[in-house]
N, C-alpha and C positions, 0 to 999 in steps of 0.2 A: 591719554592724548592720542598715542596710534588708533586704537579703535574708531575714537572721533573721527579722524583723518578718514579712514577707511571709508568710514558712512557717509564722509562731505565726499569723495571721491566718486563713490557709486552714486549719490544725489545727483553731482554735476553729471555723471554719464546717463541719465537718464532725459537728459535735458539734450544730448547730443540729437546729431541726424548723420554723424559717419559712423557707418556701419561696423568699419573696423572696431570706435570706442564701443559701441553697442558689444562688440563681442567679446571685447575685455571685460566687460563689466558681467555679463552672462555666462562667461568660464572662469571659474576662481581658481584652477590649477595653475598654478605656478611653473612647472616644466611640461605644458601641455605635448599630447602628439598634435599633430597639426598635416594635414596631405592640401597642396596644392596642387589642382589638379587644372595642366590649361595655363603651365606659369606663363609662359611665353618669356619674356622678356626681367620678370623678374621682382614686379615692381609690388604687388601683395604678397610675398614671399618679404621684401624690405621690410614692408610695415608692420608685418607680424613678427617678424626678427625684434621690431624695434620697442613693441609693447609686449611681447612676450620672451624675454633675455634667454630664458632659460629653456627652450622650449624645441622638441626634434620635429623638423621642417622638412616633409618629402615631396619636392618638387617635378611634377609631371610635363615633360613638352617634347612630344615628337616631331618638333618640324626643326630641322639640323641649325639654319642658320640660327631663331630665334633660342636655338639650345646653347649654339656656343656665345648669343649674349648673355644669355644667363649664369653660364660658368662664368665668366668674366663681370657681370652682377654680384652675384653670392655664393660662388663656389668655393671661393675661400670660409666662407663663414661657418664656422662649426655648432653646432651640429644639423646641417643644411644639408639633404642628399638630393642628388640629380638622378633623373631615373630617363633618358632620352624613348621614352616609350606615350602610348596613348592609354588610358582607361577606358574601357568599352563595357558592352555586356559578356561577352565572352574573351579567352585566350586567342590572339593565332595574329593573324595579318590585315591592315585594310586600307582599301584605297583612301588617301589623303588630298584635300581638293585647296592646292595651294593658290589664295587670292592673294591680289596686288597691294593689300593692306592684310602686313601679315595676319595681324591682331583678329581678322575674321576667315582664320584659315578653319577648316572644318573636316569633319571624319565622312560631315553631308553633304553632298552638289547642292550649290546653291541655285536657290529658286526663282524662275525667268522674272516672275512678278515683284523681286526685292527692291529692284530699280523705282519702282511706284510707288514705295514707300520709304527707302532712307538714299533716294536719290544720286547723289558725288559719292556715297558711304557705303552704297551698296555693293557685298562682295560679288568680286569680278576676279572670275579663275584665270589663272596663265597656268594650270598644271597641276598635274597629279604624280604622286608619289607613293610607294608602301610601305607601309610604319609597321609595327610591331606594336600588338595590344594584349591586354591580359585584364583582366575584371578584379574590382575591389579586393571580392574574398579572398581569391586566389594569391593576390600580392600580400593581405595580411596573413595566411596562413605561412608563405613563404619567408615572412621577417619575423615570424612570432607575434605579430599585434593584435593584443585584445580587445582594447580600447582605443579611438581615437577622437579626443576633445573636439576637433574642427575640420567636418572636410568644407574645402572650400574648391567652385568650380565654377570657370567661365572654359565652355568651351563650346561656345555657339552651335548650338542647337542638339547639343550628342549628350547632355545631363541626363536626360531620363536615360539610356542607354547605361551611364557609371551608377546611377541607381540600380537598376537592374541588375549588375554584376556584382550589386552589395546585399543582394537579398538575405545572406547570409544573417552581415552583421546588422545591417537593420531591423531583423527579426528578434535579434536579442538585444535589440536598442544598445547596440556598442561602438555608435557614432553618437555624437552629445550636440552637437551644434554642428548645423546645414548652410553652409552661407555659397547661392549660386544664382546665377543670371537666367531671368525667363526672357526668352524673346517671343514678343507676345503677335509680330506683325508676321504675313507671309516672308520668310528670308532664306531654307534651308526646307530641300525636298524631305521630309519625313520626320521633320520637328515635329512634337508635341505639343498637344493644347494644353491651357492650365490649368482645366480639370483633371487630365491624366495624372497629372503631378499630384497633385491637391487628393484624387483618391487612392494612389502609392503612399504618399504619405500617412493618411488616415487609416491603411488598411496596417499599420505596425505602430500607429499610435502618436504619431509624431505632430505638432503642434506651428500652423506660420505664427512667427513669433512678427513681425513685422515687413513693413515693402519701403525698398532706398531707391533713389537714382534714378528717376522714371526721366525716360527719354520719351519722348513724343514730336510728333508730325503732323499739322494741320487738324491738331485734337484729340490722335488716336497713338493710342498705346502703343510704341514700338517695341518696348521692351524695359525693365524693371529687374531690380537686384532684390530679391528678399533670404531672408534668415528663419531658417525652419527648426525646431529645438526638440528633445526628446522630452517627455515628463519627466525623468528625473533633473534632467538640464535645467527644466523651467519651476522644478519643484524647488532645488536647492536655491537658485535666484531668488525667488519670492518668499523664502528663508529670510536672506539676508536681505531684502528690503524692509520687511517687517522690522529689521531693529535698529532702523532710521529714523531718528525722532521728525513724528510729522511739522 
């Protein structure tokens, strides 16, 4: 009877389009690592708290006020750590371009042409700040972490940058599941195209597993959430979808 259950549970997730259930059903670790990187305010840190119970949560936000919502979000919750710093490509210091909607604060100056495409939403600086940053490897060599089930990353426009300073683990495919925001419109001087992305990932083997959330403007692609998987991540999944009676 559990097993049945298990099978109807992954059948139904298969059937989903929140990304979150997607990633339940694609990590079977039970007390996954998990880094959120870009928590702001705290709210995919909840979710993942709340489908995976057991699970160590290292939450990343260098912009102070949206850090002390977040203590006061999930700092109580164990095993949840706060890290008030940014991920980058490298260790040391950098300027932080703080907009009036925090949620589009950035590591990049935003770009004069964003206005022409996400309009009232476009980030508009009032200020900069200097945050303290240190790159993937470096923070896992410094906790011990070999493994980690899910990074997940929204930090407008500076993901290929935390990729970059995971060359490490990437390399030995020791991140299992990728789930991060492409901004696909002009918004952010020195963002990345989706190619770039697409051949970092290709060049250590890594696989889009699928695209969520697509925002759009007058037709064109502003920006999309997808989920990028290691082959052993997508090996083990299509394991255990095979013993799903069709």
């Amino acid at each position: 009877m559990l097993k049945h259950r298990k099978r109807r549970n992954l059948r139904l997730g298969l059937k989903s389009r929140d990304p979150f259930v997607i990633m339940r059903r694609l990590v079977d670790a039970e007390a996954p690592l998990i880094l959120d990187v870009g928590a702001h305010i705290g709210l995919a840190a909840t979710r993942f708290r709340e489908l995976f119970p057991r699970a160590t949560i290292h939450c990343f936000e260098p912009f102070p006020e949206s850090f002390e919502i977040l203590e006061k979000a999930v700092g109580e919750l164990s095993p949840i750590q706060l890290h008030n710093l940014a991920l980058a490509a490298t260790e040391g210091q950098a300027d932080f371009s703080v907009n009036r909607n925090s949620a589009t604060n950035s590591l990049l100056a935003s770009d004069d042409s964003a206005e022409m495409y996400w309009r009232s939403d476009a980030p508009s600086t009032t200020g900069t700040l200097t945050v303290p940053t240190a790159s993937l490897d470096a923070f896992a060599r410094e906790h011990s972490i070999a493994q980690i089930e899910i990074l997940k990353m929204d930090v407008q426009g500076g993901e290929y940058d935390v990729l970059k300073g995971a060359a490490e683990l990437l390399g030995r495919r020791a991140i299992g599941l990728i789930y991060m925001e492409l901004i696909t419109a002009p918004t952010y001087i020195g963002q990345r195209r989706i190619r770039e992305y697409l051949e970092l990932f290709d060049a250590v083997g890594y696989e889009v597993f699928d695209l969520y959330n697509f925002g759009r403007s007058d037709g064109r692609l502003l920006q999309t959430d997808v989920i990028v998987v290691s082959p052993e991540t997508l090996a083990r999944y299509e394991q255990r979808l095979s013993l799903i009676p069709s």
